[in-house]
GURO-544408 format. One record per residue: x, y, z of N, C-alpha, C, O in turn; residue in three letters. Coordinates in pm, whole numbers, padded with zeros to 5 digits, always signed. Layout:
<rs>
XYZXYZXYZXYZALA;...
</rs>
This chain:
<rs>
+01380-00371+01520+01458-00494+01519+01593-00467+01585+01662-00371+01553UNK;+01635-00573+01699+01763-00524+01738+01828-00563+01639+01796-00641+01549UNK;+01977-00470+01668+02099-00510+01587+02214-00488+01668+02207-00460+01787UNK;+02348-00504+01587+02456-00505+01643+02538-00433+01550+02524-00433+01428UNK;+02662-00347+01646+02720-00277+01579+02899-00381+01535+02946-00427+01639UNK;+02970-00409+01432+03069-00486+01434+03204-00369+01410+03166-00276+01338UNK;+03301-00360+01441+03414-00281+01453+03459-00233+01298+03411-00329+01238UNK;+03500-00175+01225+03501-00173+01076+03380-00107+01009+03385-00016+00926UNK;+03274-00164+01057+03119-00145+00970+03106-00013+00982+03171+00049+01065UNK;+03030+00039+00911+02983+00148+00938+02798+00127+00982+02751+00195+01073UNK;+02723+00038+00912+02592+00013+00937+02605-00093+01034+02712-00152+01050UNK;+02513-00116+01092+02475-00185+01204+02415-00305+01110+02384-00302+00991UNK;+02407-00413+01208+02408-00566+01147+02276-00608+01208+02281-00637+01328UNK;+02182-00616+01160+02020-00667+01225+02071-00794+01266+02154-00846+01192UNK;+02026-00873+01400+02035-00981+01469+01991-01069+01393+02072-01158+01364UNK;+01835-01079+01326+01778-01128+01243+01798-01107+01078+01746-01022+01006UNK;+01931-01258+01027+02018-01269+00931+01892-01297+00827+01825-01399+00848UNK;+01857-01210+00716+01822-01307+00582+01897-01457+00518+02020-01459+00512UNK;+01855-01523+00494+01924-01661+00447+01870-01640+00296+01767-01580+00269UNK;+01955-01697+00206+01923-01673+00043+01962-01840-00020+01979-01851-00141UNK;+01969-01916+00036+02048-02029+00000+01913-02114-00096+01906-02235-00117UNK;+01825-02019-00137+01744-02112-00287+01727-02001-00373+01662-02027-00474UNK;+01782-01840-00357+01734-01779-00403+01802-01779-00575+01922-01776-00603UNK;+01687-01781-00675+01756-01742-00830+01700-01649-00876+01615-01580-00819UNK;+01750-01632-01006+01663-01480-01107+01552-01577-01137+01454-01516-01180UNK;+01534-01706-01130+01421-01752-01234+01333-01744-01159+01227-01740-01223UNK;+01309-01737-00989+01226-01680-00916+01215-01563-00867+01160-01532-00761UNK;+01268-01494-00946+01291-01319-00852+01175-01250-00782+01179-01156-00702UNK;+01054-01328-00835+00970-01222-00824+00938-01247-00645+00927-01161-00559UNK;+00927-01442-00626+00949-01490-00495+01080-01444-00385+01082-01471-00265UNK;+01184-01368-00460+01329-01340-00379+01254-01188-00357+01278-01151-00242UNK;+01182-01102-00420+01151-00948-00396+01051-00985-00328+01034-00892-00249UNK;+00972-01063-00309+00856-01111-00222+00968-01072-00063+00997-00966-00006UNK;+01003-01217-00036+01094-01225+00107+01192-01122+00146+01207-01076+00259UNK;+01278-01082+00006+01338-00922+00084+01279-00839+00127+01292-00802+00244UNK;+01158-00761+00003+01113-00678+00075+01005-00664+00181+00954-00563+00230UNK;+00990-00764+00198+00891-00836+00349+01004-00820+00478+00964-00782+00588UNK;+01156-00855+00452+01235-00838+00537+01275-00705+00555+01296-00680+00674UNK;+01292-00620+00484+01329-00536+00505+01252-00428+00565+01311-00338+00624UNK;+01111-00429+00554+00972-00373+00561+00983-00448+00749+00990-00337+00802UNK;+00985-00491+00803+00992-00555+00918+01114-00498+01013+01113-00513+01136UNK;+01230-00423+00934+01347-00363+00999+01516-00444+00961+01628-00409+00999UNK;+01482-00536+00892+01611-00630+00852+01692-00555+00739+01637-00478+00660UNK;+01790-00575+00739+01906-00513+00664+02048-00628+00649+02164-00603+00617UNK;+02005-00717+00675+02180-00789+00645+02124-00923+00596+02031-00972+00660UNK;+02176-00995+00477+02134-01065+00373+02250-01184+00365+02338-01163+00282UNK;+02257-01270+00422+02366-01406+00439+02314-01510+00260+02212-01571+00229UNK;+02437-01485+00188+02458-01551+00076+02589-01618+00069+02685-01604+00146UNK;+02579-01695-00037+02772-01741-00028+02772-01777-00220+02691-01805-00308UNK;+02911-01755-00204+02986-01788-00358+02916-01901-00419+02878-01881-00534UNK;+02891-02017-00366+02825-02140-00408+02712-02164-00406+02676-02259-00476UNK;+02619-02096-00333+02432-02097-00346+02401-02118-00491+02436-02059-00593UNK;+02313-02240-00464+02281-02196-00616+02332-02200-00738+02283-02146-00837UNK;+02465-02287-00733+02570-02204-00828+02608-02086-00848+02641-02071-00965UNK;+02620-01971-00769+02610-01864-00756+02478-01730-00799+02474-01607-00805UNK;+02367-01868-00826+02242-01747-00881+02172-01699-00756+02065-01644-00778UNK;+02208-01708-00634+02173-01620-00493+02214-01514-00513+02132-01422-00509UNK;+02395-01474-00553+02466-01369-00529+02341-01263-00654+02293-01151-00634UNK;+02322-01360-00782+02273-01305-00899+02122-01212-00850+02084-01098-00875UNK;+02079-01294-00793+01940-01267-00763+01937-01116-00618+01853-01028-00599UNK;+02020-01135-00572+02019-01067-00439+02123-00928-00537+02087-00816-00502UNK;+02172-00928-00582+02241-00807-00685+02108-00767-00768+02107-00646-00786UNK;+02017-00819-00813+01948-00792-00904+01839-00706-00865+01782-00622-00935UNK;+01805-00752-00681+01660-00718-00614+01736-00518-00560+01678-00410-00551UNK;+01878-00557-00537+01967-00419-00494+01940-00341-00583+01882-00238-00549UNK;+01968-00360-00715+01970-00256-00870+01827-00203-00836+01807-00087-00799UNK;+01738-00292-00851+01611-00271-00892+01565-00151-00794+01532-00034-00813UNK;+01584-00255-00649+01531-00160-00536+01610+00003-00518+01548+00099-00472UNK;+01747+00008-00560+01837+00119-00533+01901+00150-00360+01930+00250-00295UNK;+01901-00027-00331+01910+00048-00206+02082-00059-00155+02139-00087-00050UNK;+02098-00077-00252+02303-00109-00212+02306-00055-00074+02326-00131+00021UNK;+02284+00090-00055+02392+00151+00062+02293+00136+00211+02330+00180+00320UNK;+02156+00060+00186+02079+00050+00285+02144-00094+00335+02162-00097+00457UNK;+02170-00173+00287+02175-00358+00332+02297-00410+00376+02394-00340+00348UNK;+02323-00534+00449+02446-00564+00509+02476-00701+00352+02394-00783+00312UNK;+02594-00682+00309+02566-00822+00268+02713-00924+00343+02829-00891+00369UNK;+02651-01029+00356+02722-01116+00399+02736-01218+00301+02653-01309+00303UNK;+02817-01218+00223+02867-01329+00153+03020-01472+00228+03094-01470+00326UNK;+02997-01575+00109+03133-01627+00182+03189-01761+00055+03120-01833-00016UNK;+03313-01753+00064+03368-01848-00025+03490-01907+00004+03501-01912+00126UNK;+03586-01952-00051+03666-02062-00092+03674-02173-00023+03768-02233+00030UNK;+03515-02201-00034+03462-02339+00012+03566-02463-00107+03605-02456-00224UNK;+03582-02614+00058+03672-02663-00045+03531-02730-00170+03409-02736-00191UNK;+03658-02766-00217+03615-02836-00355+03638-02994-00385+03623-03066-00286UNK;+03675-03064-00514+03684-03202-00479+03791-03263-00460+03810-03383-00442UNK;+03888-03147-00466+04068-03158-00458+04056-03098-00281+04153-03090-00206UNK;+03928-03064-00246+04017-03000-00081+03991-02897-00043+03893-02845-00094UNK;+04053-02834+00046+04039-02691+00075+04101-02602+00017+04219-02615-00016UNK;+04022-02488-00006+04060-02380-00106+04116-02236-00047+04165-02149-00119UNK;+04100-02227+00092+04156-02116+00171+04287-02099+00130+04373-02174+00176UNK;+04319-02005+00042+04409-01973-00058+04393-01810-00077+04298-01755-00022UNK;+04496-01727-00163+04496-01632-00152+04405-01631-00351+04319-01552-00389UNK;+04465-01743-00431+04448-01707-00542+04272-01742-00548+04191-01678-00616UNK;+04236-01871-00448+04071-01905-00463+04011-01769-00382+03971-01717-00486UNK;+03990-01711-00322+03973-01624-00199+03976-01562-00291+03859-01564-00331UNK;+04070-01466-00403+04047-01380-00460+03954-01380-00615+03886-01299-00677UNK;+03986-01487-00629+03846-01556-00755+03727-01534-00740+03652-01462-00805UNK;+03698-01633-00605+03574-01613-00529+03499-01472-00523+03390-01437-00567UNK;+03616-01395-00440+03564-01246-00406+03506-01165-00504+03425-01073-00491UNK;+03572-01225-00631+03583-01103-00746+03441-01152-00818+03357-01067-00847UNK;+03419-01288-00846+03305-01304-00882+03147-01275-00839+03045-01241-00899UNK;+03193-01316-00664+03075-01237-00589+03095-01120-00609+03009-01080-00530UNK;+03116-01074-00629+03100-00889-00640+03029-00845-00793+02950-00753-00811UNK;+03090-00955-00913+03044-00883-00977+02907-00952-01006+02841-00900-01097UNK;+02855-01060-00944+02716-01115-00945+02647-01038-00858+02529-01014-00882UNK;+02709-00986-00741+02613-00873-00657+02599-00736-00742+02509-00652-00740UNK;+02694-00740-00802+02678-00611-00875+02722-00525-00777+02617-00465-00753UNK;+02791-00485-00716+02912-00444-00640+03003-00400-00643+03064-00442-00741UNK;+03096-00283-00550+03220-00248-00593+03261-00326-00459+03376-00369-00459UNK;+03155-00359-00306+03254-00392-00253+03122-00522-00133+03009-00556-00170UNK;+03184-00561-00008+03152-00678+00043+03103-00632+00167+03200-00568+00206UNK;+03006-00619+00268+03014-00545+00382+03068-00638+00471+03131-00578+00558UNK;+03070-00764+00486+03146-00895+00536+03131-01010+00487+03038-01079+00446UNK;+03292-01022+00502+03314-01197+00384+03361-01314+00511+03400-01284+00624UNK;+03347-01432+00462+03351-01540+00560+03435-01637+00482+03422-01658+00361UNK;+03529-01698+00565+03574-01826+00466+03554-01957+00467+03607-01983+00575UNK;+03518-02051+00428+03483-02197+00440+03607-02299+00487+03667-02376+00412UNK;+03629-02282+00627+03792-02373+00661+03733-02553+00636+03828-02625+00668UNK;+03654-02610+00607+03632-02736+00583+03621-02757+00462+03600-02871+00421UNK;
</rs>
């Protein structure tokens, strides 16, 4: 699978992004289905965000990492301080809410790239 190398990274970024935007624990067994089908194919970078789901993407995609042991194999791409019903949240205090929660739903010490929601 091609990939791309991004400045910072240390792993290379597969061209071909996983999308997680239905993934929950109450289907895990369907989320370990599609990862490890992706990953088995050459994919390594996993596009989730703070709000999937109510955040049970981040839950589910932390859960398939533990299980599998492979944290230091995958790209994750998360993203947050999507606005809300007051507006935009690109802020230092939402941005850091956000961050901290995705991490600890990935089960995580850290982010391999974060994105922010400017609308």
């Amino acid at each position: 699978m091609n990939s791309i190398q991004i400045n910072g990274l240390e792993k290379p970024v597969t061209t071909l992004i996983q999308g997680s935007d239905y993934f929950k624990p109450a289907i895990f067994e369907k989320v370990c289905q599609v990862l490890d089908r992706y990953v088995a194919i050459g994919g390594n970078t996993i596009d989730t965000a703070h709000g999937y789901c109510g955040g049970e993407s981040e839950v589910a995609i932390g859960m398939w990492m533990k299980e599998r042991d492979n944290r230091e194999d995958v790209v994750i791409l998360t993203k947050g301080a999507h606005h809300d019903q007051n507006g935009p949240r690109v802020n230092p205090e939402a941005i850091r809410q956000d961050l901290f929660e995705s991490l600890e739903r990935l089960g995580t010490d850290y982010i391999d790239l974060y994105a922010l929601s400017m609308h």
